[in-house]
C-alpha positions in Angstrom: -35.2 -13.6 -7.9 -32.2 -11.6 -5.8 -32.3 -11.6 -2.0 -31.8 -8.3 -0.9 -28.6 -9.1 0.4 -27.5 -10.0 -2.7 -29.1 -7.0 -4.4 -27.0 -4.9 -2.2 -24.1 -6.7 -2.4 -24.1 -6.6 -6.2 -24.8 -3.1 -5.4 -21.7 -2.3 -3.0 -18.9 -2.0 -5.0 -20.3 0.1 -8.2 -21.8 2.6 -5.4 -18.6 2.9 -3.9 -16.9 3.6 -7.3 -19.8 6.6 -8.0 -18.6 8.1 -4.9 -14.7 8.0 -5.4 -15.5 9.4 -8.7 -17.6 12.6 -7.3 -14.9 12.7 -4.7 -11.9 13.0 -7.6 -14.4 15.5 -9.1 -14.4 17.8 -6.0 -10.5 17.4 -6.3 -10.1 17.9 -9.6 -12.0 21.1 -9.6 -10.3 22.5 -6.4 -6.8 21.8 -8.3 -7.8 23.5 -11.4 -9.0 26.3 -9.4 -5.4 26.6 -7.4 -3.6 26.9 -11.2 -6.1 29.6 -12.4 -5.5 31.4 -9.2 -1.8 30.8 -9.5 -1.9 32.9 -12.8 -3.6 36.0 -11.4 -0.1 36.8 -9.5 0.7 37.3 -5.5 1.8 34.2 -4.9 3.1 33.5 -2.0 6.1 31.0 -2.3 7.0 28.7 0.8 8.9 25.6 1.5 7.1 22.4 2.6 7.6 20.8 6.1 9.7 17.6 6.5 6.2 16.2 7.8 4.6 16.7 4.6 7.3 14.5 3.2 6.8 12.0 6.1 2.7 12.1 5.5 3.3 10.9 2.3 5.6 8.0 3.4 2.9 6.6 6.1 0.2 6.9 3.5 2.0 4.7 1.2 3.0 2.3 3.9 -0.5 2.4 5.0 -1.7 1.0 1.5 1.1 -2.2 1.4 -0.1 -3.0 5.2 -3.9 -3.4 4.3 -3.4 -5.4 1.2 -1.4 -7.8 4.0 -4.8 -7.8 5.6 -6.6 -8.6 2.7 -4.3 -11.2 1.5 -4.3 -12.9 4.6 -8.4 -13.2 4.8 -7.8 -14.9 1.3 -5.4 -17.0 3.2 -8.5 -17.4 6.4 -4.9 -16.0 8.5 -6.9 -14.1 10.4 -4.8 -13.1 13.5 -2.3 -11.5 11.2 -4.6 -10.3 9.2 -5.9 -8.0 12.2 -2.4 -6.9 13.0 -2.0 -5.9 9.2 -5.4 -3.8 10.3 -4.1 -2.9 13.0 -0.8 -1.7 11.6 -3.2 0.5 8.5 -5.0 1.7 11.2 -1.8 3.3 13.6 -0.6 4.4 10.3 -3.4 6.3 9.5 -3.3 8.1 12.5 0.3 9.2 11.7 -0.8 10.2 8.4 -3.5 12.7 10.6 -0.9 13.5 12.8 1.7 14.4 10.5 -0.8 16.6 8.7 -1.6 18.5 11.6 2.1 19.1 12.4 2.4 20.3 8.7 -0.1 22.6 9.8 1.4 24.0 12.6 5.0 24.6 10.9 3.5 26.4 7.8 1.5 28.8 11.0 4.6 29.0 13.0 6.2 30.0 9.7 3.6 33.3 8.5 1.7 30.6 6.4 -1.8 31.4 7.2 -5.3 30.0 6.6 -7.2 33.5 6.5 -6.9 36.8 7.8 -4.4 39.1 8.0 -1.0 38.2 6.3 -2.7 35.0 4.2 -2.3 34.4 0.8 -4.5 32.2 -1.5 -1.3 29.7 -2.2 -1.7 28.7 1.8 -5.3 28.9 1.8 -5.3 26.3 -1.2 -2.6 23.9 1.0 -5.3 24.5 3.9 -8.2 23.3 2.3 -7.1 20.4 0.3 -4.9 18.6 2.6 -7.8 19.5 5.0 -10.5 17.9 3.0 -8.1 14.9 2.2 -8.3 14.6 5.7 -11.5 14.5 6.2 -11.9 11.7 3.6 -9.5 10.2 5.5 -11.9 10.3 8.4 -14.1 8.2 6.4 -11.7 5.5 5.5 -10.6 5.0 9.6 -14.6 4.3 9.6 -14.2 2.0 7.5 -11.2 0.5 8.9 -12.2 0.4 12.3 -15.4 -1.5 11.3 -13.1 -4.1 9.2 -10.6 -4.3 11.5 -13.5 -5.2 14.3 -15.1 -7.5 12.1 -12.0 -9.1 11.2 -11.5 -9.5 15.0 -15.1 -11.2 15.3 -13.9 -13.8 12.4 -16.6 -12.3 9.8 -14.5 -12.5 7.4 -13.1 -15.2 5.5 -11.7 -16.3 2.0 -15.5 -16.7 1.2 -16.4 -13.7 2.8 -14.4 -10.8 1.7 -16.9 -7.9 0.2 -16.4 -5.8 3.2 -12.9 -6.2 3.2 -12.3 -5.3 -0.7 -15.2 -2.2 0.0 -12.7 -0.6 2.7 -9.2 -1.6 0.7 -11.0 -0.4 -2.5 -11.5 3.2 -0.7 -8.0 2.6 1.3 -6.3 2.8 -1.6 -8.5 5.3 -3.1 -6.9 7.7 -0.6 -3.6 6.8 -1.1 -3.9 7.7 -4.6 -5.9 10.8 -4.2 -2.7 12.1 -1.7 -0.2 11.0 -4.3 -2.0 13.0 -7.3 -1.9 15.9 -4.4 1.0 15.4 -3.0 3.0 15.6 -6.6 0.6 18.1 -7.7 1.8 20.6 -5.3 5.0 19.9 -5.7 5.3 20.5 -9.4 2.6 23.3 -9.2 5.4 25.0 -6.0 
């Protein structure tokens, strides 16, 4: 008979997989919902800032530094794997920072959220890189408890479900922002 350790280790990963999935779904639906309202007409047509470019950059950056991490737990390299962590981690808060400039051109630009002088194509930008970002939110959770625990020596070549759990998500992310990122682009 399982230990419930190992019960909920067996458990971790396909868990974690359920989620992502419902997460694409939420996605998936929001998208499908921006091309239907596309259709109807009154479309307000704007260009993206250079720091939704740059976002995308970090995000992708952010995904080759925390397989360095992993890869150097395989290799029990442990002080460079918490730089690599370290690294994912300052590029993550780029990534929020980046978005939040984003933000603040498309305002300073007449690209509004709601009220008076919105228009649903800005709304649609709001609320998914918004939401993206709040996933995000959940994956610098994660991070920062890997990246501490990688700092404690809890993980090890022997030792790595934590470590694949958060670069499993990480990179979960990075994928979800590229399918956004291109999506809005060929949708513009």
């Amino acid at each position: 008979m399982k230990t419930f350790q190992e019960q909920k280790n067996n458990s971790a990963k396909p868990l974690l997989w359920v989620s992502m999935i419902s997460m694409s779904m939420v996605f998936a639906g929001l998208t499908s919902a921006l091309v239907v309202r596309k259709a109807e007409g009154n479309w307000l047509e704007f260009d993206y800032p250079i720091w939704f470019y740059l976002s995308t950059l970090l995000i992708i950056l952010s995904s080759f530094t925390i397989n360095w991490a992993k890869n150097n737990i395989k290799k029990n390299q442990l002080d460079t794997a918490y730089k690599a962590f370290k690294w994912t981690f300052g590029l993550a808060l780029g990534f929020s920072l980046s978005q939040y400039l984003t933000w603040n051109a498309l305002y300073n630009n007449g690209v509004y959220f709601t009220g008076p002088g919105s228009n649903a194509s800005g709304s649609f930008l709001y609320v998914l890189t918004l939401l993206h970002l709040l996933h995000l939110a959940g994956g610098i959770i994660s991070l920062i408890i890997t990246t501490i625990k990688a700092k404690k020596e809890i993980y090890s070549s022997s030792n790595l479900l934590g470590v694949e759990l958060c670069v499993t998500f990480w990179h979960f992310l990075d994928f979800l922002w590229l399918y956004l990122f291109l999506f809005l682009l060929y949708i513009h």
